[in-house]
N, C-alpha and C positions, 0 to 999 in steps of 0.2 A: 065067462062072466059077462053078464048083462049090463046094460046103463042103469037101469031099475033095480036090480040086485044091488049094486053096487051105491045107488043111493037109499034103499031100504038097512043096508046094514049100516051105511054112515048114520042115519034116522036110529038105529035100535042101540048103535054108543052111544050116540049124545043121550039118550031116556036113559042110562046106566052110568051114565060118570055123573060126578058130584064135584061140586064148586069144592075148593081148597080154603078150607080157611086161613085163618094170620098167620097162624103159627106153621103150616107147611106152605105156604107161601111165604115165608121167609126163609124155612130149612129150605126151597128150591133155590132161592134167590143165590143163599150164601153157598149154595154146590154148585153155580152156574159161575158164579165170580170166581170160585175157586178157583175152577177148571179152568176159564179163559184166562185167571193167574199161570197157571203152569203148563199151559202150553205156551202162552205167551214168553214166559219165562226160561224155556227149554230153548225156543226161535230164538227169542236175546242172546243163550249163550252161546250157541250153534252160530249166529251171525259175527260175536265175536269173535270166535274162536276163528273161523273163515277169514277173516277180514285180517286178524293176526296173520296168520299162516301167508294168506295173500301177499302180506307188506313184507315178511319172509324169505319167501321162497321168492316173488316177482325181481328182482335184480338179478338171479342166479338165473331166471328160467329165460329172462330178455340176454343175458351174455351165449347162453348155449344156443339160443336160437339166432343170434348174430354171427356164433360160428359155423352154424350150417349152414346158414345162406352163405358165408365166405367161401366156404368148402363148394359149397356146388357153382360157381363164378367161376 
């Protein structure tokens, strides 16, 4: 594919797509906020849930690794 191919067909989308009016210009708005809702939303709990576990497990996981280094001394 050519440079010139490649902008004749960018050239022959733009003569075929059409401006969005208000009203799906708004249906896109509220599917894009959606979406950045809930993946945002999934990261929050996945970071929670991580950051529990962390505070968790980390006293147990710092004792077991104090006794292996004791053990190889």
């Amino acid at each position: 594919m050519t440079i010139s191919s490649s902008i004749r067909e960018l050239v022959n989308t733009l003569k075929y797509s059409k401006k969005s009016d208000g009203t799906e210009y708004t249906l896109y708005l509220k599917l894009v906020i959606l979406g950045v809702g809930v993946v945002g939303g999934v990261a929050f709990i996945i970071h929670i849930v991580s950051t529990i576990l962390s505070n968790f497990l980390a006293p147990k996981a710092a004792a077991i690794i104090a006794a292996l280094i004791g053990m190889a001394i």
